[in-house]
N, CA, C and O of each residue as an XYZ file, in Angstrom:
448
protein
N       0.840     -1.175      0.000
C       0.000      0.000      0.000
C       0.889      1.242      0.000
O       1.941      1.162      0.633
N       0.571      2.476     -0.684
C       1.154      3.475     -0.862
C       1.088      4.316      0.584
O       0.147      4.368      1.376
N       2.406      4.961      0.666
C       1.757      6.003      1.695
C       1.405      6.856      1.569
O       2.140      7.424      0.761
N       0.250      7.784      2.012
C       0.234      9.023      1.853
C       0.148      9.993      2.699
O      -0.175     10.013      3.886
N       0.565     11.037      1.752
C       0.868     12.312      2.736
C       0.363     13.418      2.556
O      -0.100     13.840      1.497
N       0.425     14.047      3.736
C      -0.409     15.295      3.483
C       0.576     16.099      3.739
O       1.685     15.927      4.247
N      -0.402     17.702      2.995
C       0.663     18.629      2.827
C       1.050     19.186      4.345
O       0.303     19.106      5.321
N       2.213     19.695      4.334
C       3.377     19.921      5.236
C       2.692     21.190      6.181
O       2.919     21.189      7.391
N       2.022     22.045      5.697
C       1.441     23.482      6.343
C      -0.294     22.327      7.367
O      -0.605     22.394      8.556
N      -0.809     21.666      6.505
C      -1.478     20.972      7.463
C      -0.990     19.543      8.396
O      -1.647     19.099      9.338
N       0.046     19.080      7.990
C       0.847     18.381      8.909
C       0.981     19.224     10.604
O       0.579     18.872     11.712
N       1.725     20.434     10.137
C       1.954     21.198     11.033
C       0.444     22.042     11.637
O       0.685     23.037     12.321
N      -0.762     21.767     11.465
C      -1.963     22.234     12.330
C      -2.307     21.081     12.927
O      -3.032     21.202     13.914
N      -1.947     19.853     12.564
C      -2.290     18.539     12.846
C      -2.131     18.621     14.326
O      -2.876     18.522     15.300
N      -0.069     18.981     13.971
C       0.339     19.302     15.345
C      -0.041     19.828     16.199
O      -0.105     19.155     17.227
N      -0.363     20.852     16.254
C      -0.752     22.097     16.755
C      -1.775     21.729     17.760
O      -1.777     22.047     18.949
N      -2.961     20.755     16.889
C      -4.259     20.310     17.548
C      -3.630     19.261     18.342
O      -4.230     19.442     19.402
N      -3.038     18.537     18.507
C      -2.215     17.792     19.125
C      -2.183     18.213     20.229
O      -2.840     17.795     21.182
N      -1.175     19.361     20.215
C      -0.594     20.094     21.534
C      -1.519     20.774     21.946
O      -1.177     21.170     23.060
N      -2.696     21.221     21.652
C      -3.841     21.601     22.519
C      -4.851     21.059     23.128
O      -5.795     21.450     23.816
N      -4.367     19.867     22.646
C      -5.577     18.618     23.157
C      -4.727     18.101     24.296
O      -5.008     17.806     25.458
N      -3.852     18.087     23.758
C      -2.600     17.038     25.491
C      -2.603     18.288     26.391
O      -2.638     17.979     27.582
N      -2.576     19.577     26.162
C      -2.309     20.614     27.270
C      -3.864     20.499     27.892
O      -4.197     20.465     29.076
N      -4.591     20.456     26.846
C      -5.998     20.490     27.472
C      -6.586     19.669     28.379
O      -7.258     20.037     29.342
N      -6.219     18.079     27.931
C      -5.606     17.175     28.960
C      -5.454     17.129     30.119
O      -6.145     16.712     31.049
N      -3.695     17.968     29.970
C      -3.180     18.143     31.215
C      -4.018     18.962     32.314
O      -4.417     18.621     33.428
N      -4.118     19.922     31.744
C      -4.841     20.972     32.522
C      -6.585     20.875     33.021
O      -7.270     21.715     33.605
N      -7.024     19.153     32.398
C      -8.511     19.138     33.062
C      -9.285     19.788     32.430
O     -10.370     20.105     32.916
N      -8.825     20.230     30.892
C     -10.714     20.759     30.485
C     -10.725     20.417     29.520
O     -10.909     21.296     28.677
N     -10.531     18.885     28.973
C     -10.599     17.860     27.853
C     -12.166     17.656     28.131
O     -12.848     17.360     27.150
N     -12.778     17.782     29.326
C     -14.304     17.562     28.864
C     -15.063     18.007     28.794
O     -16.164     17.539     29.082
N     -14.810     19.340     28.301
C     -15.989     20.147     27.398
C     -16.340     20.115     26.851
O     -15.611     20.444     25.915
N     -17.658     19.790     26.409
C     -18.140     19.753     25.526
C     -18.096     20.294     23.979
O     -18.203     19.638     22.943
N     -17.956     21.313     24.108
C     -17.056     21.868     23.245
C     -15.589     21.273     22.757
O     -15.141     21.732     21.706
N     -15.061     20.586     23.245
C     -13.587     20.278     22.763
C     -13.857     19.273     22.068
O     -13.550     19.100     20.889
N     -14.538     18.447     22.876
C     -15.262     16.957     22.915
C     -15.711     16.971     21.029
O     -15.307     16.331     20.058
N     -16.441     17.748     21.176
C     -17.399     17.954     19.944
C     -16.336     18.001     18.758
O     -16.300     17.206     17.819
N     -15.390     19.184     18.991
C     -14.209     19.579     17.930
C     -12.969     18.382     17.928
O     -11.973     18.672     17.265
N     -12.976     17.386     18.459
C     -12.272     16.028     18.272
C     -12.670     15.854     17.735
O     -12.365     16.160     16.582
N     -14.571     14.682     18.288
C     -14.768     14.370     17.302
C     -14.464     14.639     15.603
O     -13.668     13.957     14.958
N     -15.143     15.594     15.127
C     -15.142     16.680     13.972
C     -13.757     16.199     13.765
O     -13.413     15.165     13.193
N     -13.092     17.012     14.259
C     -11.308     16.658     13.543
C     -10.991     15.239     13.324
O     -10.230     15.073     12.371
N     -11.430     13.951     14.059
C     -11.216     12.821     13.556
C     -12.033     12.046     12.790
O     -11.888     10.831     12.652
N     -13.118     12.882     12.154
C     -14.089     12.238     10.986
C     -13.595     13.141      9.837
O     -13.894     12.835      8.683
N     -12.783     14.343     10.116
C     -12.258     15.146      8.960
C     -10.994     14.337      8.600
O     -10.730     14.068      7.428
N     -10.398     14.046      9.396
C      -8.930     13.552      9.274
C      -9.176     11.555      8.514
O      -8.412     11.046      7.694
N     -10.043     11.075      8.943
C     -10.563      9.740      8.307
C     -11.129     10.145      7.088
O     -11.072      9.203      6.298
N     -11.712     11.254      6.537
C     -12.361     11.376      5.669
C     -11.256     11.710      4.317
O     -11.338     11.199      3.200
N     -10.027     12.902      4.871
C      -8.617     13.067      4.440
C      -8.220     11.631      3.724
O      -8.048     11.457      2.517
N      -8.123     10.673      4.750
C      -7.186      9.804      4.642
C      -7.584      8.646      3.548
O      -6.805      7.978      2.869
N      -9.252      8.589      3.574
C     -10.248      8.054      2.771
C      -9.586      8.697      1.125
O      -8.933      8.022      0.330
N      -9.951     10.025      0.968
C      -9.858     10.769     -0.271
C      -8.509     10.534     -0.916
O      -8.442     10.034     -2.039
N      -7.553     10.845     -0.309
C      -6.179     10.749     -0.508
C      -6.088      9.665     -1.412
O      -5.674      9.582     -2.568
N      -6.678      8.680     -0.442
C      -6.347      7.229     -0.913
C      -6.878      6.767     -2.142
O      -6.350      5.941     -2.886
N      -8.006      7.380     -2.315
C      -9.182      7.099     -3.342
C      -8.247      8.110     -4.705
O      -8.122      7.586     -5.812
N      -7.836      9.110     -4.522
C      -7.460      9.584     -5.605
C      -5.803      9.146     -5.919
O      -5.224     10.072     -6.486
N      -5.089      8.167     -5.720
C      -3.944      7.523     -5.699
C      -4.094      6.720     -6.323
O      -3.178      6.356     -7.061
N      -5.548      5.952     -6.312
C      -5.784      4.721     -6.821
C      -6.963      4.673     -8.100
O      -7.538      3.658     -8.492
N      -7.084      5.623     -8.453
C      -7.959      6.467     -9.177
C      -7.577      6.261    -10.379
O      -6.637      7.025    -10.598
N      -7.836      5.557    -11.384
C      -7.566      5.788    -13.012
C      -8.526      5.834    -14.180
O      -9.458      5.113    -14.535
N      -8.053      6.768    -14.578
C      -8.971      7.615    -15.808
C      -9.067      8.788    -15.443
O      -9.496      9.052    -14.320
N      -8.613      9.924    -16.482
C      -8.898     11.474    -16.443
C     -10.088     11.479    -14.922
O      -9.751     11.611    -13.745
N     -11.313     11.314    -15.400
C     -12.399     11.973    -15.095
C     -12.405     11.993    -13.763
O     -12.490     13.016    -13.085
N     -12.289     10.524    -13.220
C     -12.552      9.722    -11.789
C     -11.194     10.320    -11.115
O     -11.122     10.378     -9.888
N      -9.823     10.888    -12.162
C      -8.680     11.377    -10.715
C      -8.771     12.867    -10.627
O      -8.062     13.592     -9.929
N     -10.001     13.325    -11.646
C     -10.198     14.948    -11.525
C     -11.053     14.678    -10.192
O     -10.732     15.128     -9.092
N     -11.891     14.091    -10.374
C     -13.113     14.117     -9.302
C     -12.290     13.837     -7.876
O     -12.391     14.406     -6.789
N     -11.675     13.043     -8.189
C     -10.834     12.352     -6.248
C      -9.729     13.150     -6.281
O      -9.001     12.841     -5.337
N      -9.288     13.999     -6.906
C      -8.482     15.278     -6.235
C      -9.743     16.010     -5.667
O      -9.892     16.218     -4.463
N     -10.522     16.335     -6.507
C     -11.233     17.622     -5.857
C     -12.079     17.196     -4.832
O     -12.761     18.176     -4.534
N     -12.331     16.418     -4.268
C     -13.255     15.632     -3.036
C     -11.503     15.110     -2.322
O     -11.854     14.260     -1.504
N     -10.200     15.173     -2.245
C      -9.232     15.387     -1.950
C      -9.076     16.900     -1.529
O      -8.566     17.156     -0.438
N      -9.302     17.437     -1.975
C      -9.167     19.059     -1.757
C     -10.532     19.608     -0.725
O     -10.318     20.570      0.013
N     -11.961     18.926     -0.723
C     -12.314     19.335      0.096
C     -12.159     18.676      1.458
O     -12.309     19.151      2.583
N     -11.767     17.263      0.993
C     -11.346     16.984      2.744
C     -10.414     17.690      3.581
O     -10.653     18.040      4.737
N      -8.871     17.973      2.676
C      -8.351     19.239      3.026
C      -8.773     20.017      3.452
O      -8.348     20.140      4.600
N     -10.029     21.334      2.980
C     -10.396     22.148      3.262
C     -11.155     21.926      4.884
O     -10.792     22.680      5.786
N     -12.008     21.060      5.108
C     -12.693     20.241      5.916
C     -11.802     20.082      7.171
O     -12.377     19.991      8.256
N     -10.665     20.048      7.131
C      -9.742     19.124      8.077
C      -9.294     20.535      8.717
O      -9.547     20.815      9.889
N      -8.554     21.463      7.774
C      -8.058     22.773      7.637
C      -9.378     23.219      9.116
O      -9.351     23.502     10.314
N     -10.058     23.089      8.364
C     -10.938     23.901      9.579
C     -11.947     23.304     10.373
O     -12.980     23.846     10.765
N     -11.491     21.913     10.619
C     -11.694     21.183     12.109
C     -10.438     21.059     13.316
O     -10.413     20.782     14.515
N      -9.319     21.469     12.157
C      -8.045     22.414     13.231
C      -8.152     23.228     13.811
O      -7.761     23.377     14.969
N      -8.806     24.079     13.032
C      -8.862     25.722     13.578
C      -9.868     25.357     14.453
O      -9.410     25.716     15.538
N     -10.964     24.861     14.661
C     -11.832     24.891     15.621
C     -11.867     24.117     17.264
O     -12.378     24.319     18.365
N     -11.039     23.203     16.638
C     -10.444     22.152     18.146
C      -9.155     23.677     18.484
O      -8.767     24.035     19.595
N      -8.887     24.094     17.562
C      -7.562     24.832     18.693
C      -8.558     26.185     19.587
O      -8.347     26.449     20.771
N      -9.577     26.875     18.773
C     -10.537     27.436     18.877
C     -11.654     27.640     20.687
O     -12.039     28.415     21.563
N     -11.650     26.280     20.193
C     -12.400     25.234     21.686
C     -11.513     25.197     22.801
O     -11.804     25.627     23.917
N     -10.367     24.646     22.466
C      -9.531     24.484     23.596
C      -9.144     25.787     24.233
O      -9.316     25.746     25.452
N      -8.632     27.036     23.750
C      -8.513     28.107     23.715
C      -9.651     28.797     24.479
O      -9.387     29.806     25.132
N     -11.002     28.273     24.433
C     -12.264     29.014     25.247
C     -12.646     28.195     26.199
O     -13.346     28.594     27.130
N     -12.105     26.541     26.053
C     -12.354     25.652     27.379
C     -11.698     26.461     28.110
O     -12.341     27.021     28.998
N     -10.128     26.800     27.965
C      -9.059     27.149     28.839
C      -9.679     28.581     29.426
O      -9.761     28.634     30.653
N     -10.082     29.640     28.742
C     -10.749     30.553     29.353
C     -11.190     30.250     30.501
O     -10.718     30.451     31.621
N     -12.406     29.603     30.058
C     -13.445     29.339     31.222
C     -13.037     28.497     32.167
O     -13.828     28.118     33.031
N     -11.767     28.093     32.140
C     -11.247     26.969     33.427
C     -10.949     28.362     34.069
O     -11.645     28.854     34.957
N      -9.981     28.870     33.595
C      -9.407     29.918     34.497
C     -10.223     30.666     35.638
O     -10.110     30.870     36.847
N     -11.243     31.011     34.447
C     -12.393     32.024     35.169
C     -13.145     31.261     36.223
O     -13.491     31.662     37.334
N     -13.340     30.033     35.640
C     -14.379     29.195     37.288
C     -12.942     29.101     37.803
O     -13.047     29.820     38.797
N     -11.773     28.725     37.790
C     -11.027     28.701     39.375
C     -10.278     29.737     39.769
O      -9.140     29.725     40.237
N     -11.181     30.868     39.491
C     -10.585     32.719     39.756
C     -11.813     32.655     40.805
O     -11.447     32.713     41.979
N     -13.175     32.548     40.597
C     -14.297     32.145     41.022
C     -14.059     31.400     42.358
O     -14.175     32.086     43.374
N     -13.816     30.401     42.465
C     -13.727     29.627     43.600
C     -12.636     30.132     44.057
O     -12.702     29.778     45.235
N     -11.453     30.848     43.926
C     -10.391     31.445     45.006
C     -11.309     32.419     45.600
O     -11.419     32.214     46.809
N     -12.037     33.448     45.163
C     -12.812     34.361     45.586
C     -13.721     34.149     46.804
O     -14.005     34.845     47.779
N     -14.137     32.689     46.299
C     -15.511     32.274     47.333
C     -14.944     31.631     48.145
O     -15.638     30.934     48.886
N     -13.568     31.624     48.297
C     -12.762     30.331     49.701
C     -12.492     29.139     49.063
O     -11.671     28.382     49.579
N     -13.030     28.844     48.047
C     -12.779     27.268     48.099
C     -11.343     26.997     47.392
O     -11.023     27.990     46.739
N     -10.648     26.247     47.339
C      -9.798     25.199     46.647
C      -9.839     25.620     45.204
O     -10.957     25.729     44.700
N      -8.814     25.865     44.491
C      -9.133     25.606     43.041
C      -8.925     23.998     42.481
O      -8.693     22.964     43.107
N      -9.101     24.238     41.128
C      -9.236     23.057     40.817
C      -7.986     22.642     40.051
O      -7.876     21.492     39.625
């Protein structure tokens, strides 16, 4: 089986979502709903990527490798911005952690 690859500028958001999901993790607000939601999303974009890719590799005849680039290109597009939205999420989980344990220093209690 061939490998395939994706381009290098979304390799590197791949990452990115990576490192905001393990910090998010770390830091206890992996279960927001919101984040929750933007995984999901990013790993039916990223299966859907990996689907297309594949389909247009193996693709012969003009017509059928015009078509599986461009259903290639929107999984790209698709993926592109189930990155931006998991980093998005995590970024406003993290808000709102802060703010509820700014909240509970205020009221006496323990943060979290």
């Amino acid at each position: 089986m061939n490998k395939i690859a994706i381009p290098p500028d979304l390799a590197g958001m791949f990452a990115a979502s990576e490192d905001a999901y393990e910090r998010a993790t770390q830091e206890g607000y992996a279960e927001n709903p919101s984040v929750i939601a933007a995984v999901t999303a990013l790993k039916s974009a990223s299966t859907a990527l990996r689907v297309a890719n594949f389909n247009r590799m193996t693709a012969k005849g003009f017509f059928r490798v015009e078509f599986a680039t461009m259903r290639a290109a929107r999984a790209r597009r698709a993926t592109r911005e189930a990155c931006i939205n998991l980093q998005a999420a995590t970024e406003q989980a993290a808000a709102e952690n802060r703010l509820y344990n700014r909240c509970l220093i205020l009221s006496g209690q323990p943060a979290i």
